[in-house]
C-alpha positions in Angstrom: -5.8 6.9 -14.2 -3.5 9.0 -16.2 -1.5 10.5 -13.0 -1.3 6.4 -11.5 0.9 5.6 -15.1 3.3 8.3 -14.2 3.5 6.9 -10.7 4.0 3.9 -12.3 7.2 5.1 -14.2 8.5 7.5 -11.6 9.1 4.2 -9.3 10.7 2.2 -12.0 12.8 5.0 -12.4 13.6 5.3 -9.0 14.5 2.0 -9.0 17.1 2.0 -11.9 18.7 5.5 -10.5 19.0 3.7 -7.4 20.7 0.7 -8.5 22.6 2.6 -10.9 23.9 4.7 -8.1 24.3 1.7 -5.4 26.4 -0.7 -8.0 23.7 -3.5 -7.9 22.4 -2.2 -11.4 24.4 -1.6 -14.9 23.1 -0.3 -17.4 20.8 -2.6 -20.0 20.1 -4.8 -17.1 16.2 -5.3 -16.1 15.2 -4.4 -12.2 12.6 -6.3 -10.2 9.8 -3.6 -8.5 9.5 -6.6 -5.6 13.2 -5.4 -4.6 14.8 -2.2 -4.4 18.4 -1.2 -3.2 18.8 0.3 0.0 21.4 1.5 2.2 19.4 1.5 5.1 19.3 -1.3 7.8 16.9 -4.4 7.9 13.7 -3.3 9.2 10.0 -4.4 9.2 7.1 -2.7 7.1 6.1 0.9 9.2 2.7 2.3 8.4 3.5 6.2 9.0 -0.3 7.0 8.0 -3.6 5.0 8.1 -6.6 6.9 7.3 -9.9 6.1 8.9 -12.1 5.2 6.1 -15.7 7.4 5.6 -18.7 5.9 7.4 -20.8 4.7 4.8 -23.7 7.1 3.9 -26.8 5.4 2.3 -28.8 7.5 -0.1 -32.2 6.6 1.6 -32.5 6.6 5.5 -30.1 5.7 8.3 -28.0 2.9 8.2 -26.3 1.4 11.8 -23.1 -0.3 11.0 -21.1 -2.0 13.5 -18.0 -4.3 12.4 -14.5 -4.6 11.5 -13.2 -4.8 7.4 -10.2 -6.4 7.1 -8.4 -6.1 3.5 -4.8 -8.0 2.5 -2.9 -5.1 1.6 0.4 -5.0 -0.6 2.8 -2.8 0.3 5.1 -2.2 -2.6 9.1 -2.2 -2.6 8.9 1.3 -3.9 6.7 2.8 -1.3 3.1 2.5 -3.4 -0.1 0.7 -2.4 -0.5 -2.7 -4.5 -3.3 -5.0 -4.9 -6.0 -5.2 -2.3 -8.1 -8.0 -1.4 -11.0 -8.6 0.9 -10.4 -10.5 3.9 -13.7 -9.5 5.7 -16.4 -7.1 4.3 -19.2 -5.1 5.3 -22.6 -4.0 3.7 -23.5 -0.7 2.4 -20.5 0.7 0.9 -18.3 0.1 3.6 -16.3 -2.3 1.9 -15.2 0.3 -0.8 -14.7 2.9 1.4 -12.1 1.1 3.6 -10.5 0.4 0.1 -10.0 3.7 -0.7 -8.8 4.4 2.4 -6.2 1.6 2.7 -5.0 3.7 -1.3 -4.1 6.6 0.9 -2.1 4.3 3.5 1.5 6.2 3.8 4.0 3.5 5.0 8.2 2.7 4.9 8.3 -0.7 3.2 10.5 -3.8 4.5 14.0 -3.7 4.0 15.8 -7.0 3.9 19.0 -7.6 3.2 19.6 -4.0 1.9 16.8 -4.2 -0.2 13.5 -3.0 0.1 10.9 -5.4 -0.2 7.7 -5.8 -1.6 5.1 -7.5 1.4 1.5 -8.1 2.0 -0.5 -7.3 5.6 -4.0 -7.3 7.1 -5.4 -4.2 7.8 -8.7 -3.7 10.0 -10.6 -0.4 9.3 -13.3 -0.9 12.2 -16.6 0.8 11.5 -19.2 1.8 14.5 -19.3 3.5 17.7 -16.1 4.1 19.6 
């Protein structure tokens, strides 16, 4: 938990040093995470990385598993994972482990009228044979 707080204020520093450096922010003004200055042009949300998330493994026995999770994912304006809900679970730990692997999720967030922008999307992690 202690390395996610300094996460948590490198972004917000990133933020100010960009706006600082961009015009859009003085100095003693307060800076929304949901939108970030950017120079670069409008463009949708780009997941770069998705891992697969772990087949469950049940302490006892074998366990079949054959379905889809789907979590709401929030992708943040400064290029961090945010809240994560559950659209769709599974049984047996499968749930968690596509969370944990929608946390590792690499992405370029939405930029929208030269800002990047904080915005929400399903994600599937499908469990079973392929």
């Amino acid at each position: 938990m202690k390395n996610s707080r300094y996460i948590q204020m490198w972004c917000a520093l990133k933020v100010v040093i960009v706006g600082l450096l961009m015009g859009s922010v003085s100095l003693g003004q307060t800076v929304s995470q949901d939108r970030i200055p950017t120079n670069r042009p409008d463009s949708p949300l780009v997941i770069l990385h998705k891992p697969k998330a772990k087949y469950p493994v049940p302490e006892f026995g074998t366990v079949c598993i054959r379905g889809t999770v789907i979590l709401r994912v929030q992708f943040l304006a400064g290029g961090l994972i945010g809240d994560i809900k559950v659209i769709k679970g599974l049984p047996y730990g499968a749930t968690d482990n596509a969370i944990q692997a929608a946390k590792h999720i690499r992405f370029l967030p939405t930029i929208k009228d030269g800002f990047e922008v904080t915005t929400s999307k399903p994600v599937s992690f499908y469990f079973g044979e392929f």
